[in-house]
C-alpha positions as CSV (number, residue, x, y, z in Angstrom):
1,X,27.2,26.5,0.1
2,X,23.8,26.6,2.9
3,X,21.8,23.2,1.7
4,X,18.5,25.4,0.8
5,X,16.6,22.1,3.3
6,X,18.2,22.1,6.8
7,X,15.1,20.5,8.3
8,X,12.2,18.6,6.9
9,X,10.2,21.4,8.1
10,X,11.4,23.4,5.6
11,X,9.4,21.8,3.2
12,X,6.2,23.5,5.0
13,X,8.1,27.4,3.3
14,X,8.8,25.9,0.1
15,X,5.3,24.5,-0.3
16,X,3.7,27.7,0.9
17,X,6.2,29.7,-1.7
18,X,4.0,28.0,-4.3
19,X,1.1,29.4,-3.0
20,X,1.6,32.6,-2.7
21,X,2.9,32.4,-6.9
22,X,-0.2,30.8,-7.8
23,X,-1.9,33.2,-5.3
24,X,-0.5,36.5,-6.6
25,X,-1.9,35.5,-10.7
26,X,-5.1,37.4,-11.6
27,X,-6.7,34.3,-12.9
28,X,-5.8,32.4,-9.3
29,X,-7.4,29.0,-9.0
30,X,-7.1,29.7,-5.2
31,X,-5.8,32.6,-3.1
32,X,-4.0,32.5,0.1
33,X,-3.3,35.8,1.8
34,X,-1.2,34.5,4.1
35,X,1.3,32.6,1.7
36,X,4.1,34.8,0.9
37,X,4.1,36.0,4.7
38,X,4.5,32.7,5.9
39,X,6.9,31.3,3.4
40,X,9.6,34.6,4.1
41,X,12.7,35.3,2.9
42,X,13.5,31.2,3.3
43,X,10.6,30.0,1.3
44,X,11.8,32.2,-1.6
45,X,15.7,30.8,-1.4
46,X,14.3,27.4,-1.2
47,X,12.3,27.9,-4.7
48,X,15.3,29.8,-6.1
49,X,18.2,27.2,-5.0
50,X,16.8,23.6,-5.2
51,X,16.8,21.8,-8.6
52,X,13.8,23.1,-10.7
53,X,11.9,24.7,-8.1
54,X,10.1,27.0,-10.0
55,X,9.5,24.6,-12.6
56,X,8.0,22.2,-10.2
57,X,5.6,24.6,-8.9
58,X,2.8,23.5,-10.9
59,X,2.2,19.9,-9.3
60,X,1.9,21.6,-5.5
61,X,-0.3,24.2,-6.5
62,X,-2.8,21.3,-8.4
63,X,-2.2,18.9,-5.3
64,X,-3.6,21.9,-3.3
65,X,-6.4,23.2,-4.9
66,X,-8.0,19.5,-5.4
67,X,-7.1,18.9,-2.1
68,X,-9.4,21.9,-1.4
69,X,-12.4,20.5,-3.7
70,X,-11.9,17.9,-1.6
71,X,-12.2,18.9,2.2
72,X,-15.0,21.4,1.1
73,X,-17.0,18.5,-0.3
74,X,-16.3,15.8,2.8
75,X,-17.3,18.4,5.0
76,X,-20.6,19.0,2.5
77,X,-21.1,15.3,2.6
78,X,-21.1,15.4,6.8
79,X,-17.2,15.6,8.1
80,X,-17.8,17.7,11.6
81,X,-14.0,17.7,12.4
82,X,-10.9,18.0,10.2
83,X,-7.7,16.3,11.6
84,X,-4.8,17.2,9.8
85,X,-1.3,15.4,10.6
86,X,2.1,17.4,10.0
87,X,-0.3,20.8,9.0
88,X,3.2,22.5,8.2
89,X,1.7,25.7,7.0
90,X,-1.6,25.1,5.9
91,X,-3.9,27.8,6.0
92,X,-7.1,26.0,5.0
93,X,-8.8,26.7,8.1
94,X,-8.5,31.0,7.3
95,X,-9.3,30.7,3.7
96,X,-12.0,28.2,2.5
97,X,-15.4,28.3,3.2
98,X,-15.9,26.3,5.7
99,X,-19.1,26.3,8.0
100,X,-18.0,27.9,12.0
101,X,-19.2,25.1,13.7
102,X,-16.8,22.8,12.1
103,X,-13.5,21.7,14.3
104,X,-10.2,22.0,12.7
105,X,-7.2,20.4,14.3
106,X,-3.7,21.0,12.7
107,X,-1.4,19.2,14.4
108,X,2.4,19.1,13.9
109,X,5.7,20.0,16.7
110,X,5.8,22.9,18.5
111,X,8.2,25.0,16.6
112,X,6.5,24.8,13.2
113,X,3.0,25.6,15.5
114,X,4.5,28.3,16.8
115,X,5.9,30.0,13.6
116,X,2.8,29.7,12.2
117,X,1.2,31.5,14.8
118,X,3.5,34.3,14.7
119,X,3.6,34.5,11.2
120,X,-0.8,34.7,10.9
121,X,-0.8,36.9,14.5
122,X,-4.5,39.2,14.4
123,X,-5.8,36.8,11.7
124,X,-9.2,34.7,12.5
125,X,-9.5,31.3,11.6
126,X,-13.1,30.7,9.9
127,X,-14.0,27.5,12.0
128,X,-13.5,26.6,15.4
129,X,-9.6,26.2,15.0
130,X,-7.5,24.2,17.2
131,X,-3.1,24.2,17.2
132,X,-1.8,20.6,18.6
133,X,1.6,20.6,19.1
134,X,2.6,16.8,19.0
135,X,4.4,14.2,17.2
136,X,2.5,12.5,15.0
137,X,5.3,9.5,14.6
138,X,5.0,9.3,18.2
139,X,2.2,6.7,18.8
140,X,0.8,7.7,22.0
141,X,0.6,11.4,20.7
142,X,-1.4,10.3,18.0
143,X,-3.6,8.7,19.8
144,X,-4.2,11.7,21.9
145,X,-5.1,14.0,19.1
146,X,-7.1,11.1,17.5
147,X,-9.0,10.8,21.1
148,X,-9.3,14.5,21.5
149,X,-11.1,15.1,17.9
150,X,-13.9,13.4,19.4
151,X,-16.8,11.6,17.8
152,X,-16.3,12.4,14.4
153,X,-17.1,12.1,12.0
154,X,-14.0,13.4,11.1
155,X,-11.5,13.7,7.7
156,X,-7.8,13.3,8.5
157,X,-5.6,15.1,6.1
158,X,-1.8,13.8,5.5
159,X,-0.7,16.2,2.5
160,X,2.9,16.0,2.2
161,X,3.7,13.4,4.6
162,X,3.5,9.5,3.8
163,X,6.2,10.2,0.8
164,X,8.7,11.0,4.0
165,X,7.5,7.6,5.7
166,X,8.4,4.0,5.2
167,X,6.1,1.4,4.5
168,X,5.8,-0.2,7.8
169,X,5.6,3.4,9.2
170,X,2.7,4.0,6.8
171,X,1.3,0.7,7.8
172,X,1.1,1.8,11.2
173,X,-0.2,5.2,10.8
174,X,-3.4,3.5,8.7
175,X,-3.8,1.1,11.5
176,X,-4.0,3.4,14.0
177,X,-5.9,5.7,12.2
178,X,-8.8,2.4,11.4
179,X,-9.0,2.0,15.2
180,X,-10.3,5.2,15.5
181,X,-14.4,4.5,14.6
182,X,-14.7,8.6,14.3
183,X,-11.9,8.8,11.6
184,X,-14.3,8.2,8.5
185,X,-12.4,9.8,5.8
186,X,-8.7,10.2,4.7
187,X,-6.9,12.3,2.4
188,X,-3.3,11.3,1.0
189,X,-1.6,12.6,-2.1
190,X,0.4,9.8,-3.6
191,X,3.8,9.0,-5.9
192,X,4.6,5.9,-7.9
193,X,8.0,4.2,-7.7
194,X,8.7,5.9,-11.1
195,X,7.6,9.1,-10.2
196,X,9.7,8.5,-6.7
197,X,12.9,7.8,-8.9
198,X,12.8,11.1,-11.3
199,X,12.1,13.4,-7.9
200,X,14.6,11.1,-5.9
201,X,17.2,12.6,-9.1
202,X,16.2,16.0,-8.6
203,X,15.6,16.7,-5.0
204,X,17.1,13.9,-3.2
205,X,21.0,15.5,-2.4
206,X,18.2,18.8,-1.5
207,X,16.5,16.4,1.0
208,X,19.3,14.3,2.4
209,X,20.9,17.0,4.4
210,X,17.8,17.9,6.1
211,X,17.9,13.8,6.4
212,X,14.2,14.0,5.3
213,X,14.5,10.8,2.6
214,X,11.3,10.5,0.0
215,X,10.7,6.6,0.7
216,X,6.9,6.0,0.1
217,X,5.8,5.0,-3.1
218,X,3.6,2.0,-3.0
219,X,3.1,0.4,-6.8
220,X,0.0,-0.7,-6.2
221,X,-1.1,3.0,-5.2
222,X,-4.3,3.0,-3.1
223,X,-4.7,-0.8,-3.2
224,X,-1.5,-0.5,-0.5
225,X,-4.8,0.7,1.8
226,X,-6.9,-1.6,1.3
227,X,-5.8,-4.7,3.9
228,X,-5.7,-1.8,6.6
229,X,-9.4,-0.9,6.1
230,X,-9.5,1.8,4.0
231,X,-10.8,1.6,0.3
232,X,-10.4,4.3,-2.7
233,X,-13.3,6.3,-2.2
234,X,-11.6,9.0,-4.9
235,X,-8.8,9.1,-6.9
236,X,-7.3,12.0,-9.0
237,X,-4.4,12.1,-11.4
238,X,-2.7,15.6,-11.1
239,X,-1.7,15.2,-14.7
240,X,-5.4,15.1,-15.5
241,X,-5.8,17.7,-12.8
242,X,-3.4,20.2,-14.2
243,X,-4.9,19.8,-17.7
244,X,-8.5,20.7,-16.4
245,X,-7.0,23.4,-14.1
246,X,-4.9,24.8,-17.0
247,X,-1.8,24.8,-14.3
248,X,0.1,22.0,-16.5
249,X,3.6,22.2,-17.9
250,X,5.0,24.1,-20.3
251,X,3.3,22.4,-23.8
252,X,1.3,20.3,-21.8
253,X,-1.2,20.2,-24.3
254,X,1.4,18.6,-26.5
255,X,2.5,16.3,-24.3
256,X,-0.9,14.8,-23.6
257,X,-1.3,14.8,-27.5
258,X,1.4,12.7,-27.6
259,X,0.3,10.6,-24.8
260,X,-2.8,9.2,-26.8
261,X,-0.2,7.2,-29.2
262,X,0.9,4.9,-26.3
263,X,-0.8,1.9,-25.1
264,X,-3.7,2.2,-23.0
265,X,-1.4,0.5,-19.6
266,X,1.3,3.2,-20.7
267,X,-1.2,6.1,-20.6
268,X,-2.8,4.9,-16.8
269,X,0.8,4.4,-15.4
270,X,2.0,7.9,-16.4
271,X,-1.2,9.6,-15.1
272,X,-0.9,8.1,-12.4
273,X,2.4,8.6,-11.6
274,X,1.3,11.6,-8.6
275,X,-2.2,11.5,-7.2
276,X,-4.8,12.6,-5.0
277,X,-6.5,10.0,-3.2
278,X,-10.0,10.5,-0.5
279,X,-9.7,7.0,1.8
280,X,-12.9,5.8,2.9
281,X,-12.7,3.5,6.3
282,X,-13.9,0.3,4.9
283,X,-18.0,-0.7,7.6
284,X,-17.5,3.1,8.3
285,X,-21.0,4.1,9.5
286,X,-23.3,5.4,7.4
């Protein structure tokens, strides 16, 4: 049997097959015309062949509709450009609300750049939209695209990516991102070592032959940042998220019930077991 993941890029088509589900409900907490398109025939085998994919859409379609609360209030609060590392698919820069002058770079390699283009050919982006092919594990790239978003100040989005990193790659990425005075704000989603263990079980044979590994789970979550420069300037459980979005498991409501007869440590480890964080760059000006 065809392992549904040949290439970590994959990932980009099974993440945008959620969207389009979520997109195609009447009572859609977010629509993106572009999803189903995008994701093709691939996206939907993905969903359909890896362990639980449909039952583990909920989680990616919460992680992207805070993620888009967020963006649209950084750029509110002053973000001018939008830097966002390994974009996959993303089509944030088509369907939020975003103001024309603002600059949006999605950078990732050239083939998922140029399926993407393809794949949204005759549609106009909504803000001054920019595709950089490059390498964002390759330093000197990065520090191109950093250099060429400019003054700032600027939000750099990594949605999807630091779970597929190792620490000291992580480390380096955060480093490199502090020395950049423009890059102000950052945007991570985040798993716990437990949390890394149950997906590790379920996706992990998926993910192996597309030798894309889920590494990055740091158990002291956003407090990893902190010696880098960059403080928790938000955090957001998904669990909590997918309660208030009503986009929870099956029973959630039960489950949450339940949660309330476990110890108060018990309760904050399991919420935040998956999370949305906005870094701030710690003497950041102001």
């Amino acid at each position: 049997m065809t392992a549904p993941i040949r290439h970590v890029s994959d990932t980009a088509l099974w993440v945008a097959m959620y969207r389009a589900f979520e997109s195609e409900r009447p009572d859609a907490i977010f629509r993106d015309p572009y999803a189903r398109r995008l994701a093709g025939e691939r996206g939907a085998e993905i969903v359909e062949k890896i362990p639980r994919g449909r039952a583990m859409a909920w989680p990616m379609i919460v992680r992207t509709a805070v993620m888009d609360e967020i963006v649209l209030r950084s750029v509110a609060a002053g973000a001018t450009t939008v830097v966002n590392l390994a974009a996959g698919l993303d089509t944030r820069a088509w369907r939020l609300s975003l103001p024309f002058t603002l600059r949006w770079l999605d950078v990732d390699l050239p083939d998922m750049i140029a399926y993407r283009r393809e794949h949204l050919a005759g549609a106009e982006p909504i803000c001054a939209h920019e595709d950089v092919a490059a390498d964002v594990g390759d330093p000197a790239a990065l520090t191109a695209v950093l250099t060429r978003a400019g003054a700032g100040p600027a939000l750099v989005i990594t949605e999807g990516l630091l779970v597929y990193l190792t620490d000291a790659q992580v480390t380096a990425l955060a480093t490199r991102l502090h020395d950049q005075p423009a890059m102000r704000w950052w945007l991570v989603d985040l798993a716990t070592p437990l949390l890394l263990q149950m997906l590790k079980r379920n996706w992990q044979p998926s993910l192996q032959a597309a030798n894309a590994p889920m590494q990055f789970a740091p158990p002291d979550g956003t407090a990893f940042f902190a010696p880098l420069g960059w403080r928790e300037a938000e955090f957001r459980s998904i669990w909590r998220e997918s309660l208030r979005l009503k986009r929870t498991v099956p029973l959630g409501w039960l489950w949450n019930a339940l949660g309330k007869l476990r110890s108060k440590k018990t309760r904050e480890a399991y919420d935040g077991m998956s999370a949305v964080a906005l870094l701030e760059r710690q003497n950041a000006p102001r």
